[in-house]
N, C-alpha and C positions, 0 to 999 in steps of 0.2 A: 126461761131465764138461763143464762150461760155465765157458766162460773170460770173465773182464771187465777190460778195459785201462782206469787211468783216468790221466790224465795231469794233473799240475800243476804249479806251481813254488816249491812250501816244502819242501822236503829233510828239516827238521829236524822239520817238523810230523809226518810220516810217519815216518820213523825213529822221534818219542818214541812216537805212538800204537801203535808195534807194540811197540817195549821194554814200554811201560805195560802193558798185555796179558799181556806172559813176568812181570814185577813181580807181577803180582795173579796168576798161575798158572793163566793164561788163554790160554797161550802157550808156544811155544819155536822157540829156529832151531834150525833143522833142515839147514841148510846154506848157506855163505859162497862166493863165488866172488871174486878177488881183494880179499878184506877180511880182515880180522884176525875169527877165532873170536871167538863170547860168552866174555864173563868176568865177575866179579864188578866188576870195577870200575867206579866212579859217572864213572868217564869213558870208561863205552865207546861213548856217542853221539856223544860227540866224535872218537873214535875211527876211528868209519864213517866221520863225515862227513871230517876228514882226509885218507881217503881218496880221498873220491870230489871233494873238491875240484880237484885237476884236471883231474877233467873238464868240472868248473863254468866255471875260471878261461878256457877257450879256447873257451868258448862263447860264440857274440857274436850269433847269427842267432837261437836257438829258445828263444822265450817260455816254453815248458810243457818244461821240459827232466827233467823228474822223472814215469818209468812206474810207478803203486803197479797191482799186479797181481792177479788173484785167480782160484783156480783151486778149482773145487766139484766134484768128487766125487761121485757119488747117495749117498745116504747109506748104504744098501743093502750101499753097499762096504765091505768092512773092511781097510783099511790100516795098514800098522807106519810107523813113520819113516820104518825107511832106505825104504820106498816111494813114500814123500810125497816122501823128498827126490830121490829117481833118478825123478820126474815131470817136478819141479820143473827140472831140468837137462833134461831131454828137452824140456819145454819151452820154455827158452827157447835152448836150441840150434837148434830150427827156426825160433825167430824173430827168430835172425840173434844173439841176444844173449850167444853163449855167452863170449865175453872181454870180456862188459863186468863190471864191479864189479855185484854184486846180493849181498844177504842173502835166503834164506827162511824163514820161518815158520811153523808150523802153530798156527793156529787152534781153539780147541775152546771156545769162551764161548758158543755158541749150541748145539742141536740134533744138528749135524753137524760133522766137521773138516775143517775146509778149510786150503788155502793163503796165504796173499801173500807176494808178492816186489817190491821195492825195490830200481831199479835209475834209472840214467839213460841218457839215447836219444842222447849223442850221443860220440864216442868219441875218443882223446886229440889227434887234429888236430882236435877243433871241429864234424866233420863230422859230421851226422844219419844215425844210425839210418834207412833208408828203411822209411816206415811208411803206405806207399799205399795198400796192400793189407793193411794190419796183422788185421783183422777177420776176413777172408779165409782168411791165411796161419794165424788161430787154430782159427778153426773145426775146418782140416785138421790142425793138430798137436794139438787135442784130437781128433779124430776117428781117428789114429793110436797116439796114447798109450793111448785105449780098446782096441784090439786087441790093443798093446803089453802092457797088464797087464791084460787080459779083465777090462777095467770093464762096470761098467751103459752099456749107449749112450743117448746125451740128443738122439740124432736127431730125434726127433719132436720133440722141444722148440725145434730150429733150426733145421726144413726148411725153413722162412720165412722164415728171417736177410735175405733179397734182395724181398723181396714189397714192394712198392711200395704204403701203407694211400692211400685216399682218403680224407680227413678235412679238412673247410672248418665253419667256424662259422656261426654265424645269422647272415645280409646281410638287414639289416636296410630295404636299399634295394629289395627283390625283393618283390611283390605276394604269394607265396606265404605269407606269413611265419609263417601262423596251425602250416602246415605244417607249416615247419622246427623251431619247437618243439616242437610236439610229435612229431616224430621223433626227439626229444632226451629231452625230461622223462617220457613215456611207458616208453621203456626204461631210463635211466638207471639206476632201480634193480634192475634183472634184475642186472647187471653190476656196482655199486660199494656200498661200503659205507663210510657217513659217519651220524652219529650227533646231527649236530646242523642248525640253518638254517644258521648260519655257514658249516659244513663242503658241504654242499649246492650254498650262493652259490660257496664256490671254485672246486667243480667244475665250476658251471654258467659259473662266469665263463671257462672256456676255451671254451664254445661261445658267447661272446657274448650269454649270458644270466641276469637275477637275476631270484630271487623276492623276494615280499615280504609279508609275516603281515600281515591284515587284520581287524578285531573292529566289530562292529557290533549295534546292540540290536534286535531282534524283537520284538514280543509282549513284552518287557521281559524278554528272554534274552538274553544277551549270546552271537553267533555268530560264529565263526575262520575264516579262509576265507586263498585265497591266489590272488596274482595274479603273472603275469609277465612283463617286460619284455625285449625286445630290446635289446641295445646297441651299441652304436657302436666304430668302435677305439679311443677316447679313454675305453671304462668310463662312459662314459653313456646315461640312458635313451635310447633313439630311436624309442619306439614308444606306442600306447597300450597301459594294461594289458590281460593276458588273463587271466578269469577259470579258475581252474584246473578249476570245475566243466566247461568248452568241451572237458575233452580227458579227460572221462569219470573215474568213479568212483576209480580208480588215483590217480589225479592230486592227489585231493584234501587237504588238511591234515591229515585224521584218520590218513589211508592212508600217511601220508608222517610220520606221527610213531609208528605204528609198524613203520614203519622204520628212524627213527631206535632205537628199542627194540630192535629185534632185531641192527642193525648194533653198537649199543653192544658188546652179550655177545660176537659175532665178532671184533670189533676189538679186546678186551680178550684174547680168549684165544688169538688168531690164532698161528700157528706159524712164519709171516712175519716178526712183528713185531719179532724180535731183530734178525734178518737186514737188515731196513727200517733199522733205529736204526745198525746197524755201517755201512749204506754211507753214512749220512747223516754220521755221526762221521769216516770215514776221507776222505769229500770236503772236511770242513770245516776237517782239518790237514794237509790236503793241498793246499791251492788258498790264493792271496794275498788273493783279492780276492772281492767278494758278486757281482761278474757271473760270477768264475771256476767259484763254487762254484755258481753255479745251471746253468751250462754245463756242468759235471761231472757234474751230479746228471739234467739234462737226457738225457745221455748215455746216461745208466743207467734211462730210462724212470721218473724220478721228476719234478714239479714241485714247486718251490719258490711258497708266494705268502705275501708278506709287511705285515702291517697296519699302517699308520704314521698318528700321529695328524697334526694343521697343523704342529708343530714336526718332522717326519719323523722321530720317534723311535719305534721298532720295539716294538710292545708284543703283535704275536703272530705268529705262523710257522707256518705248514698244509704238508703237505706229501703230495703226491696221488700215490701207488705203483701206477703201470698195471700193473706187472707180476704185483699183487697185487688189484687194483681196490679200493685201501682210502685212506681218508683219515685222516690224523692229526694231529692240534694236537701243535707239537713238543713242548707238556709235556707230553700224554701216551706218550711214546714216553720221557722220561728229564729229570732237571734240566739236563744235559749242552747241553740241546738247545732248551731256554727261550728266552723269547723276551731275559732280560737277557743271553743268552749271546752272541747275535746283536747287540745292542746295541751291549755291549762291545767286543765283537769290529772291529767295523766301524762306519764313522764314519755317522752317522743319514743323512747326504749323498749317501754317496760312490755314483758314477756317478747317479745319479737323473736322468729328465729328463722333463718334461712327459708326453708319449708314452710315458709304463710304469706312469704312475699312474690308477687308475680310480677315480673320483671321484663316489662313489655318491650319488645324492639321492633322496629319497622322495616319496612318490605323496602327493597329500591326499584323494582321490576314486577311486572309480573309476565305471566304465560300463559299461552290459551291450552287450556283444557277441555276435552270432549266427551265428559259423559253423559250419559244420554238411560240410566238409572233413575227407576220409577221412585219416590222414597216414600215411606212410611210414616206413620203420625208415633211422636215419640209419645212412649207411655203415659207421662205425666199426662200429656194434652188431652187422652182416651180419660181419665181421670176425672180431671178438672171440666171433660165436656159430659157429664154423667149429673143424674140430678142433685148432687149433694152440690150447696153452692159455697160451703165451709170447710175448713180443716181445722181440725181440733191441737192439741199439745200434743198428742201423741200420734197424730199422724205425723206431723213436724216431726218429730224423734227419730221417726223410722224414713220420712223424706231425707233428711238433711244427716243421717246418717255419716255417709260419706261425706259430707259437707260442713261437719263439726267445727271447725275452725274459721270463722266469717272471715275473709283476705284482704289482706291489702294491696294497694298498688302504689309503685314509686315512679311512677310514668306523666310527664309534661302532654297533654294534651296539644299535639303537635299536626298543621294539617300536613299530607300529603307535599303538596309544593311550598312551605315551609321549611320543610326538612331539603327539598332538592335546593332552596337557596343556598340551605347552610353549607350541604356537601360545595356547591359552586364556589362558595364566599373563601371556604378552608383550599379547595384550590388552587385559589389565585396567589 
């Protein structure tokens, strides 16, 4: 069984998202701990939260005061209720929570049935839930409740919960650099699956690097090629281009659009992708704010990166699932999750600051370069090619270290001979 703590502070968000769920018959509690039973009545959101209002009201120290919880099963298992729900309590009895107010849940809208529980961390003098060792203290109450009810065990899935990943981006100030790339775009696609250039650039944009499609006439053939740049912490170029031919056959635009083809089918029929869409929905009503909700999602080995045109208005949302090594435009994952959804949601502004935006600009030229440098498999990939086939929260913490802040980008998806019109057109 694998457990996920996510912590936020909209109460009411999370309480609807799970009623919504039991509504559509996608859902049911399955057990209350100092709350009033489900009922039919259209006020019985109100109802919970009533309840757990004062534990709100004496809380004056802790920001993220609301734990949505989630507890998965192998699927293997076959579970009745009352077992989900005498989990559910074993559970949060060893993690100190068993008199605090919580509802649970069971889930079945995806593949497998899982759990969530709804509860708050801090208890009626104000004082916090101690959650130091929260990750810790789950691992071993899921690793108890296995034996407890002769589940599947998900050891191997968490023997690396503590592993410490080495993972640093392209430094683009370092003579190696021809390298460091292709340590990157050489295996990238052993390991992820994105379906478009777009999708590609976001991924590449956490190791500090973008491609860019290039079309040129031969013999009066028009030729596609790809080149790529290094960048800076500010999402600027800081390098010359590198022809993608420098880093072998693999590499190239033909090789790399079908992949885009074969990722498409994957990504479409992926068995993940319910699972992807539920955590990204339950962070999103769960969390106040768009730094909360990148931090939550961060949490869970997901990145958030978000498209904004000069007026910072949000016109698309990628969202990069390590745990799955898959990327998805959030319309593809559901309308839920659009990018007018993100919009609305949150003000075009809000926290923005120089330093999170990457501010793409385009090559007009490029130049032949010859190196001829052996390259290296960037560390993650030595990682990710080792038998662990998971990352836990706390490998995330220490991965995405450096990578704290999920980025946006205010760049028009523009091709290559696109852009030479436009130079031609301003020309004339």
């Amino acid at each position: 069984m694998i457990a996920k703590i996510g912590k936020g502070s909209n109460l009411i968000g999370v309480l609807s998202y799970n009623q919504l769920k039991v509504d559509k018959g996608q859902g049911a509690v399955i057990d209350t701990n100092h709350l009033p039973e489900l009922n039919n009545s259209l006020n019985y959101i109100d109802s919970l939260y009533r309840h757990f209002e004062p534990y709100l009201i004496v809380n004056n120290k802790t920001e993220k005061i609301v734990r949505h919880i989630s507890l998965n099963p192998n699927p293997n298992d076959k579970l009745t209720d009352d077992m989900l729900s005498e989990i559910a309590k074993q559970y949060m009895k060893q993690m100190g929570y068993e008199n605090q107010p919580y509802i649970a849940y069971k889930h079945n809208d995806i593949e497998r049935e899982h759990i969530h529980i709804v509860t708050v961390c801090t208890n009626l003098q104000g004082k916090k839930i101690d959650d130091k060792y929260d990750h810790l203290k789950s691992m071993r109450a899921c690793r108890e409740i296995e034996k407890q009810f002769n589940l599947t065990s998900s050891v191997n899935q968490t023997n690396n919960e503590f592993k410490q990943t080495l993972f640093t981006p392209v430094d683009h100030t370092k003579h190696n650099l021809k390298t460091q790339i292709a340590s990157v775009i050489r295996y990238l696609p052993k390991y992820y699956n994105y379906d478009s250039l777009t999708s590609y650039n976001v991924l590449l944009s956490l190791f500090n690097i973008r491609a860019e499609k290039v079309e040129a006439t031969y013999n009066r053939q028009v030729k596609q090629g790809l080149v790529y740049f290094a960048l800076n912490e500010k999402g600027e170029k800081a390098s010359n281009p590198f022809k993608a031919s420098l880093f072998g056959k693999e590499a190239s635009y033909q090789e790399l659009e079908k992949h885009f083809k074969a990722s498409k089918e994957r990504l479409k029929n992926s068995l993940t992708k319910a699972n992807l869409k539920q955590t990204i929905e339950v962070a999103l009503n769960s969390t106040s704010s768009l730094q909360e909700f990148k931090e939550e999602l961060l949490n869970q080995g997901v990145n958030v990166v978000l498209f904004q045109n000069k007026d910072n208005r949000i016109y698309g949302v990628t969202f990069i699932d390590h745990n799955s090594k898959s990327v998805y435009k959030g319309s593809d994952l559901g309308k839920s999750l659009s990018a007018n959804v993100f919009n609305q949601k949150w003000s075009s502004t809000e926290e923005q600051t120089n330093s999170d935006i990457i501010k793409q600009k385009y090559i007009t030229s490029t130049s032949h370069i010859d190196i001829r440098e052996t390259s290296e498999l960037h560390p993650m990939f030595e990682y990710l090619n080792s038998d662990s086939r998971s990352l836990s929260s706390n490998e995330f913490a220490s991965l995405f270290n450096l990578l704290s802040n999920s980025k946006e980008m205010d760049y028009e998806e523009l091709s290559f001979e696109q852009k030479i019109k436009r130079k031609k057109r301003r020309s004339l």
